[in-house]
VOGU-3710 file (C-alpha; in Angstrom, 3 decimals, decimal comma):
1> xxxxxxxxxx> 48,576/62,251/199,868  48,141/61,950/196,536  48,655/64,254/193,568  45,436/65,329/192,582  44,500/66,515/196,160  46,482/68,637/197,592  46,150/69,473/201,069  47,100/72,030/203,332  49,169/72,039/206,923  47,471/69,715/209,211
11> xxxxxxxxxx> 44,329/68,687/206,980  44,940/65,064/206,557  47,026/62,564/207,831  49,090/59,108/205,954  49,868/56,388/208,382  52,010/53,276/207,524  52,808/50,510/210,064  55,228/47,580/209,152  54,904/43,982/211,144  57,027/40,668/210,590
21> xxxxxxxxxx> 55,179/37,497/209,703  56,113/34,430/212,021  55,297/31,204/212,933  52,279/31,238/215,196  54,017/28,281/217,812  57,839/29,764/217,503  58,011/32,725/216,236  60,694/32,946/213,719  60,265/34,437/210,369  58,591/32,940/207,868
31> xxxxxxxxxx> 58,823/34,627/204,263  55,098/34,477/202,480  53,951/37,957/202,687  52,453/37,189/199,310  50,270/34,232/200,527  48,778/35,963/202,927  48,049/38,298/200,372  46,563/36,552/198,199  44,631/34,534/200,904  43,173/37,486/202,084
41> xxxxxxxxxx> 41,838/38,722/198,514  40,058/34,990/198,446  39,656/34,713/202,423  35,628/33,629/201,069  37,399/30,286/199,447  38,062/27,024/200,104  41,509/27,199/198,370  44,233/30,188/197,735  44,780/30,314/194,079  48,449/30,240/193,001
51> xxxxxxxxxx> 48,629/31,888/189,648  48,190/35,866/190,901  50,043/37,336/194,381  48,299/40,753/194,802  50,593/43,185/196,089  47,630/44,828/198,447  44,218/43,807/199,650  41,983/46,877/200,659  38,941/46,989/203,277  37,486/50,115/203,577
61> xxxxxxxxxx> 39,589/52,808/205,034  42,548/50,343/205,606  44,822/48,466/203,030  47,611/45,586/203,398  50,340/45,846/200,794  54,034/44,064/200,658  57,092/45,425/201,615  60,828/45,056/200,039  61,349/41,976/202,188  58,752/39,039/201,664
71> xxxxxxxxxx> 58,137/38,382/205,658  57,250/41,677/206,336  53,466/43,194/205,489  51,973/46,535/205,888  49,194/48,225/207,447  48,369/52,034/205,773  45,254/54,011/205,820  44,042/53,801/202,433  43,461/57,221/201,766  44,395/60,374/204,324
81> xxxxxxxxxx> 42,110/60,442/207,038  41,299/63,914/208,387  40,714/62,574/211,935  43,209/60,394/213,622  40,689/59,991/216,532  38,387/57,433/213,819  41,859/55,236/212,706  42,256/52,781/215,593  38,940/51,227/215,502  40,283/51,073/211,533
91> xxxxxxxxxx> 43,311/49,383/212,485  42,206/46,955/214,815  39,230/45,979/212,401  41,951/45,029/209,702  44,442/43,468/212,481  40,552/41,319/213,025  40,166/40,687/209,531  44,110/39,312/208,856  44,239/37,057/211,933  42,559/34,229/210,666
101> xxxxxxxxxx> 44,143/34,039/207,971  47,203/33,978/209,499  45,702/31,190/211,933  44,230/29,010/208,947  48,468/29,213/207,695  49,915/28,917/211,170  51,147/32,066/211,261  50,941/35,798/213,303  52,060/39,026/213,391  55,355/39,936/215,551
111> xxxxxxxxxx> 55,119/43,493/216,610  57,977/45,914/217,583  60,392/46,989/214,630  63,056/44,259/214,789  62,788/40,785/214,890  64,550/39,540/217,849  66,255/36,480/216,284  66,247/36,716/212,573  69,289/35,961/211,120  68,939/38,046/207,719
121> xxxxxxxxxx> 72,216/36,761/206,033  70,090/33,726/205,535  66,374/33,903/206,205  65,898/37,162/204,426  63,897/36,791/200,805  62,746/40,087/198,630  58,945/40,366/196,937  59,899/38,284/193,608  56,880/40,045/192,307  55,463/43,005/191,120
131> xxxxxxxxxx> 57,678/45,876/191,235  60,703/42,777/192,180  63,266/44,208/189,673  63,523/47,646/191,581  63,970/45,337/195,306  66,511/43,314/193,035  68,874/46,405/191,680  68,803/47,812/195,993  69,945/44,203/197,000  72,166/44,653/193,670
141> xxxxxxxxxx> 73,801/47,821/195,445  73,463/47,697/199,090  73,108/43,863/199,990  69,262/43,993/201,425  70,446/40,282/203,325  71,164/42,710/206,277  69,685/43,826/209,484  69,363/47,421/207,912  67,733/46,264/205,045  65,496/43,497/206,261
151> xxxxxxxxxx> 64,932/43,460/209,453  63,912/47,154/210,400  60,217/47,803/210,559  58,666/51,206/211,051  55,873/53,613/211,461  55,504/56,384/208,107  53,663/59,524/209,330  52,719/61,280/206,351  51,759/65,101/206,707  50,673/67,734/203,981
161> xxxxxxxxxx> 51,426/70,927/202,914  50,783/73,314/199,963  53,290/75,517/198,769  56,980/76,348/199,428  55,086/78,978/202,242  53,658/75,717/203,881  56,394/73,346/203,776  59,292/75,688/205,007  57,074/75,480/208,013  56,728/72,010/208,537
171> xxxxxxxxxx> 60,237/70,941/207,421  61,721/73,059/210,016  59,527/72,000/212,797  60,008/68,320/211,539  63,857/68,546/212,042  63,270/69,534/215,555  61,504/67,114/216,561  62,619/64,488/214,787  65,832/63,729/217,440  62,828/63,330/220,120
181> xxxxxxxxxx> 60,491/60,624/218,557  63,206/57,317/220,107  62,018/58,513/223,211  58,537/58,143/222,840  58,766/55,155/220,258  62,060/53,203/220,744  60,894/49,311/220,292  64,359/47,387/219,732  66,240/46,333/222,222  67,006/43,368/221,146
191> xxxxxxxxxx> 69,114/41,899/217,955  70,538/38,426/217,524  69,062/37,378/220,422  71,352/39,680/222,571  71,082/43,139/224,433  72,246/45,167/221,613  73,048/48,506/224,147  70,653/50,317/222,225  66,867/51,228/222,568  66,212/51,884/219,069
201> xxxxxxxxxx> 68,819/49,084/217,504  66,799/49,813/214,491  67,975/53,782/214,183  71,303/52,334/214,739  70,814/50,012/211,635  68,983/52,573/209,688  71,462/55,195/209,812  73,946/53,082/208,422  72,422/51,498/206,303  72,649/53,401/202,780
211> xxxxxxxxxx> 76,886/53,609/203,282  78,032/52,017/200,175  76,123/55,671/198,787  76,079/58,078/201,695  74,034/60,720/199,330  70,861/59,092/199,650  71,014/59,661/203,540  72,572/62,633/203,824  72,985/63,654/207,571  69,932/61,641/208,483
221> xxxxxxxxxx> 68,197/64,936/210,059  67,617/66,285/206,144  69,610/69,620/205,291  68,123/73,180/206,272  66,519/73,519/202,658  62,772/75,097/202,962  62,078/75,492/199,440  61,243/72,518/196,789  64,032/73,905/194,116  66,149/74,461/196,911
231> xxxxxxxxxx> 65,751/70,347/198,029  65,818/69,436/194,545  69,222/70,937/193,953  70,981/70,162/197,447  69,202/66,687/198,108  67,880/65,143/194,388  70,591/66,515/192,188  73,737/65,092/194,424  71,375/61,219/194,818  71,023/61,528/190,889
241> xxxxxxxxxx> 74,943/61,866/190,007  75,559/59,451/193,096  73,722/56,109/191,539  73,946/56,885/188,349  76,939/55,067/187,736  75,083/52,144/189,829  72,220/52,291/188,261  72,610/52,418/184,208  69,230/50,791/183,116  67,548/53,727/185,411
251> xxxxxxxxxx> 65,452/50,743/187,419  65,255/53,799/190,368  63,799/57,382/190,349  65,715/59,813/191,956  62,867/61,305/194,213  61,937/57,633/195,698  65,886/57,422/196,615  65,829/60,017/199,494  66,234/57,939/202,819  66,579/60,624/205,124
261> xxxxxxxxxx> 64,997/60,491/208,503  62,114/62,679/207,281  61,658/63,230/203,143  59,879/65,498/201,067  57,270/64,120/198,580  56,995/67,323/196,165  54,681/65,095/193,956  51,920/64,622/196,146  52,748/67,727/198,657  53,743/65,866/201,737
271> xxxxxxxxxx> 56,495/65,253/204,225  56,924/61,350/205,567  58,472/61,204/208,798  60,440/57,579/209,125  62,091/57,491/212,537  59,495/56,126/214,732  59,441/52,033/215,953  56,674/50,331/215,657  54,800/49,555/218,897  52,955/46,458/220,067
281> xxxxxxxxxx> 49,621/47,007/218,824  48,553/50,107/216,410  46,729/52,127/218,823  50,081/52,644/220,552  51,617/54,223/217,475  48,215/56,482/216,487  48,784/57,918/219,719  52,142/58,565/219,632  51,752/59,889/215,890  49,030/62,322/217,707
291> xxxxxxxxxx> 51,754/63,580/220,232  54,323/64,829/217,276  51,246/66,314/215,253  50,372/68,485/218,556  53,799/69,032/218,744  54,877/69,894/215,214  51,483/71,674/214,981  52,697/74,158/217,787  56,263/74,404/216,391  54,574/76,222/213,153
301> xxxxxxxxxx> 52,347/78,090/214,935  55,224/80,076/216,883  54,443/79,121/219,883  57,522/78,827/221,641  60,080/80,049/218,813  59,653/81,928/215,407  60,417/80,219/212,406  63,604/81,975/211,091  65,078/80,629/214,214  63,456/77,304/214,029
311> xxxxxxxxxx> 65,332/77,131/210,732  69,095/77,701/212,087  69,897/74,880/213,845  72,337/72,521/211,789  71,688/69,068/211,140  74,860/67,481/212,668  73,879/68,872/215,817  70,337/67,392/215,794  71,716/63,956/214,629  73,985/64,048/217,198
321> xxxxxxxxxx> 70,864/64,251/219,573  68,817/61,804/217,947  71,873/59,145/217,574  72,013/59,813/221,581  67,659/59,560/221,702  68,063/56,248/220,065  70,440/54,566/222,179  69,081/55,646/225,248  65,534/56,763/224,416  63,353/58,613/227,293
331> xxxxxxxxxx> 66,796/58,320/230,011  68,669/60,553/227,326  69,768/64,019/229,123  69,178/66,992/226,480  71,699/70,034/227,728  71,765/71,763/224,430  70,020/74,844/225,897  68,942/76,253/222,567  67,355/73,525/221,096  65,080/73,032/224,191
341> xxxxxxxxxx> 63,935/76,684/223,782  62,424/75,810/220,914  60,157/73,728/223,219  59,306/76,659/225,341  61,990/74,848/228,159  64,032/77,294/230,289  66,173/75,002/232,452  69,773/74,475/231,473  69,071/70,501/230,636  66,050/68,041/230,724
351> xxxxxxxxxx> 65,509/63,823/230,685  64,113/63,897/227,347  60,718/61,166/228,992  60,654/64,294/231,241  60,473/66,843/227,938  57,586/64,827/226,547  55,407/64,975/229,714  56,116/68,488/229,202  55,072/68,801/225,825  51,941/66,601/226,091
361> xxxxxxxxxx> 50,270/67,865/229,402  51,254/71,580/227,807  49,543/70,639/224,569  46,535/68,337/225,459  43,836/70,716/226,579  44,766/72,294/223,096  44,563/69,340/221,023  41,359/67,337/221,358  42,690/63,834/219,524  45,670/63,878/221,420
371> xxxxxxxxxx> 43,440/64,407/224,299  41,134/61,242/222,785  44,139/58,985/222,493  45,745/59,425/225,694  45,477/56,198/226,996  48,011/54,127/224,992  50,725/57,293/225,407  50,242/57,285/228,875  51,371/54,086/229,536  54,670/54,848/227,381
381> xxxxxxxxxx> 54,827/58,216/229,745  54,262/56,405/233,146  56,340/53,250/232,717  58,758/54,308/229,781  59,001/53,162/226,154  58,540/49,396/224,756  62,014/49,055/224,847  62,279/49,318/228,054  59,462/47,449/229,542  60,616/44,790/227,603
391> xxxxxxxxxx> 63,994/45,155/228,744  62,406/44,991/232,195  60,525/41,507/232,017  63,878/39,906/230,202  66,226/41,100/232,841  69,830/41,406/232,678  70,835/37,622/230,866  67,878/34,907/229,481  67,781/31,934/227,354  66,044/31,904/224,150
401> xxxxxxxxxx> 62,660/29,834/225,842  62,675/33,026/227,722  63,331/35,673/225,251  60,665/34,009/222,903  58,100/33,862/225,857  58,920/37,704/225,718  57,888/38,284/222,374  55,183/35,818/222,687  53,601/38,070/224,633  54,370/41,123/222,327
411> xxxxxxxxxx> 52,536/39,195/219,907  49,925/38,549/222,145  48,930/42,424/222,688  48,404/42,983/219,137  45,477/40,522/219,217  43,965/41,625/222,096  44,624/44,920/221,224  46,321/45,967/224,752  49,480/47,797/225,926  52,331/45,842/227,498
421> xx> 52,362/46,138/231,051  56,220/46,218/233,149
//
């Protein structure tokens, strides 16, 4: 969504989805996010230079860039695509194009948005590259050697609008449905080898992870503010004064600071929605980024609620929800009778895997990509989310052979580009 386009609700759509680079044989991490960069921008040679490490390589409607920590690469449409229904046929191409590379440096991609075994305190490195003295003054501040820093990967769903009129709209449907998305995309059971008690481990390690200056989080569902001087003054001005003191050579900008669960991006008119895990293979995640478009395109189209009452529900009370979404994912119980009016839902409480089947077979014959790109969200509807089917094949205790056979064959679906089955 960039600044010299700007689009309006619903027009285009920005994907981003983060994987961890491995060993290809055992599967821990293994820190050259830049070599495979730089091998792919010279994938025609017989050698990888080592005097320039790119910090993307670009095919067509598809680009791999680097991420704060060097084991971790990215997958993001290049530009926004107007039809998600075209992008996994785009992401599997470029998931075709990286894998022999990885091979030819005996090395994959590990799916699902926390490494399982990674030990941060002492495997994690930072891009020493371009852009490496911003990643140095964060590690500076918050100590990036940290699950919350270094080992959470996620999906980015960027979505437009034009105008205070336009975003108003989206922002408050955004904070609804923001507490639901663990349900449909929890992915991490499992930290430091061990049940961690939560399906989304990585929301638990996300919200906390900004402490040292709570500003730049805020109450993780972002304030009631539907107006861009009105999220300037409540949510930039308060991150400005905050790491100021932290930050005297002004390495950071203010408006890249905002780590709320959802932020607005004023400069290029969009919203980027940061709450969802990333699945086993992309076409997984496309389809659950179709769900909350259907959904979030109802929400501002009235169709259950009207927006001055989408707007009044506080934040504490929706974080309180999605804290309870992450730990428990589709089994969480919603009672808050209220909020699941908004969602056209009468009954006095719902299994929140129940309120998506709701919202989905409501919204399908409405929404012809969601209808397209069924297949992949059935599967998380029918037999619950990645978290739990791979809670299912681990059982209740394992040994590490086991839990790495586990994520072997996580790995596995993302080259051949199939769901995991319970």
């Amino acid at each position: 969504m960039n600044e010299a386009v700007k689009r309006g609700l619903f027009e285009a759509y920005g994907i981003e989805l983060e994987y961890v680079i491995v060993d290809r044989d055992e599967l821990s991490v293994r820190s050259q996010a830049d070599r495979v960069l730089q091998a792919l921008n010279w994938a025609d040679g017989d050698e990888v230079p080592t005097d320039d490490f790119p910090s993307d390589s670009s095919s067509g409607l598809c680009t791999w860039s680097n991420e704060l920590a060097l084991h971790v690469i990215e997958l993001k449409i290049t530009d926004p695509i107007t039809n998600l229904v075209r992008l996994p046929s785009q992401f599997e191409n470029a998931v075709r194009a990286i894998d022999p590379v990885l091979e030819k440096m005996g090395l994959r991609l590990l799916p699902t948005s926390m490494h399982p075994w990674m030990k941060p305190a002492t495997e994690a490195k930072l891009w020493p590259h371009e852009c490496h003295e911003i990643y140095e003054q964060y590690h500076k501040i918050f100590n990036c050697h940290s699950h919350g820093w270094a080992n959470v990967q996620s999906v980015h769903l960027n979505l437009p609008f034009d105008g205070d009129e336009q975003f108003a709209k989206l922002h408050a449907a955004v904070r609804l449905v923001l507490p639901l998305l663990p349900a449909l995309a929890a992915s991490s059971p499992i930290v430091d080898s061990q049940i961690s008690g939560w399906h989304s481990t990585r929301m638990k390690m996300y919200m906390s992870h900004c402490d040292r200056v709570p500003e730049l989080m805020g109450p993780v569902i972002p304030e009631p503010l539907y107006d861009e001087a009105s999220y300037r003054r409540e949510i930039f001005g308060p991150i400005a004064k905050a790491i100021a003191p932290l930050d005297p050579q002004q390495t950071m900008e203010c408006d890249f600071l905002n780590a709320r669960g959802a932020i607005a991006r004023f400069d290029r008119g969009s919203i980027e929605i940061r709450v969802m895990d990333v699945q086993e293979y992309p076409a997984a995640d496309v389809s659950i980024c179709a769900a909350v478009v259907a959904v979030l395109r109802a929400l501002t189209q009235q169709k259950w609620s009207d927006l001055e009452s989408q707007k009044q529900i506080p934040s504490e009370r929706l974080r309180m929800l999605l804290t309870a979404c992450s730990k428990t994912a589709e089994h969480t119980v919603i009672r808050d009778q209220e909020f699941l009016r908004h969602f056209g839902i009468t009954a006095g409480s719902i299994r929140c895997g129940d309120l998506w089947q709701h919202l989905v077979q409501t919204l399908r014959s409405e929404d012809s990509a969601l209808d397209s790109l069924m297949a992949p969200l059935k599967i998380i509807l029918d037999h619950g989310t990645l978290s739990t089917r791979i809670l299912k094949r681990l059982g209740e205790s394992f040994s590490h052979d086991e839990l790495q056979d586990a994520y072997d064959q996580v790995a596995d679906c993302m080259q051949q580009w199939q769901p995991l089955i319970p």
